[in-house]
C-alpha positions as CSV (number, residue, x, y, z in Angstrom):
1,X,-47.2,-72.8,33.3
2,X,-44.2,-74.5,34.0
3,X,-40.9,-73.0,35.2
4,X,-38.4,-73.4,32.4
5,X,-35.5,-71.6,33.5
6,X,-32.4,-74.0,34.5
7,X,-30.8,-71.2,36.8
8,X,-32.8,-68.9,39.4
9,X,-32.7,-65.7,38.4
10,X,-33.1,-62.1,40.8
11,X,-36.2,-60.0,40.5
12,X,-34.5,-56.6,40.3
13,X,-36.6,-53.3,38.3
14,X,-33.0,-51.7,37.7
15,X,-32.8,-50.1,33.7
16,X,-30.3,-51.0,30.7
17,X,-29.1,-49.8,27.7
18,X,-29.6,-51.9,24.2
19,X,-27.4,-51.6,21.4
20,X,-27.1,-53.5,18.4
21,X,-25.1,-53.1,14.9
22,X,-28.4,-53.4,12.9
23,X,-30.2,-51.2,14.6
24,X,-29.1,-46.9,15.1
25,X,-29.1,-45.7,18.8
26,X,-28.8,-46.7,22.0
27,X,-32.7,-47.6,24.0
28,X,-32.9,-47.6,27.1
29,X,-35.5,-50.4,29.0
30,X,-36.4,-52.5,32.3
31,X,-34.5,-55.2,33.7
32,X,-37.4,-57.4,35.3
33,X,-34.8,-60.0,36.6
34,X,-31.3,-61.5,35.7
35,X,-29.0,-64.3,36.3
36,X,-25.5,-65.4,35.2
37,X,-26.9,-67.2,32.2
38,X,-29.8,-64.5,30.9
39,X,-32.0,-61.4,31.9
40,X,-35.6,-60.9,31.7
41,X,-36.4,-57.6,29.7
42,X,-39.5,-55.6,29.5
43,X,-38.9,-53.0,26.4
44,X,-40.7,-49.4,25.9
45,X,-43.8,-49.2,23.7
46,X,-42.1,-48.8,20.3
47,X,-38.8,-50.9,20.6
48,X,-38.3,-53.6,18.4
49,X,-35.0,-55.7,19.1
50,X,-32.8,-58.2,17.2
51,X,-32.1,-61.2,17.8
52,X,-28.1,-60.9,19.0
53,X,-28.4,-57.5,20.8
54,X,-26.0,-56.0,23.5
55,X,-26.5,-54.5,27.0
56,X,-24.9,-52.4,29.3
57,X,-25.8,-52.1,32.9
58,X,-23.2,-49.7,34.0
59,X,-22.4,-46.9,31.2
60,X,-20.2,-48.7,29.4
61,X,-17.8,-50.3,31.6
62,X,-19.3,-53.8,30.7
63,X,-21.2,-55.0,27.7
64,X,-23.1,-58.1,27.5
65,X,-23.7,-59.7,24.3
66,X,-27.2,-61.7,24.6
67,X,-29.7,-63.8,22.3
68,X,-32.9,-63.5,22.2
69,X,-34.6,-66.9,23.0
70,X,-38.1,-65.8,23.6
71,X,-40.8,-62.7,23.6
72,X,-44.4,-61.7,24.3
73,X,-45.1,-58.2,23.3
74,X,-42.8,-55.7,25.4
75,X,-41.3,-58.6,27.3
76,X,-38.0,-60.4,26.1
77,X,-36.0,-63.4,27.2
78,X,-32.6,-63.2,26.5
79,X,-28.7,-65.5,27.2
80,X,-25.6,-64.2,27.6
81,X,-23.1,-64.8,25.5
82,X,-20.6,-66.4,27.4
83,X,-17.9,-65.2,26.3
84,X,-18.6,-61.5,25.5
85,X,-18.2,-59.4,28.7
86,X,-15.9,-57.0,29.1
């Protein structure tokens, strides 16, 4: 399969926190790598996501608003919003 990714992205195995207005609670989930542009999810048995979700790496203290632009079962593509981090 052919790499379709236009920036590199770092393998990391560090966890998240996914929020979204359509959806109650805060789920945590796996990090499996990330870049400037996106991040590479891999979800818990049971999550379902949306497709405009938000993350949090650090508690809080920034929130990344993201797309969804491709999954396979527990394992999600996602951009970042560009202008969405605080």
């Amino acid at each position: 399969m052919a790499e379709r990714r236009q920036v590199d992205r770092i393998k990391t195995a560090n966890g998240t926190l996914i929020f979204s207005d359509r959806q109650r609670g805060v789920r945590s989930c796996a990090v499996r790598d990330i870049s400037d542009a996106g991040v590479g999810l891999r979800l818990n048995d049971r999550d379902v996501i949306t497709p405009i979700f938000k993350m949090t790496l650090d508690n809080f203290r920034n929130v990344r608003t993201c797309q969804v632009i491709w999954s396979r079962g527990r394992y999600v593509g996602a951009t970042f919003d560009a202008d969405t981090e605080r």
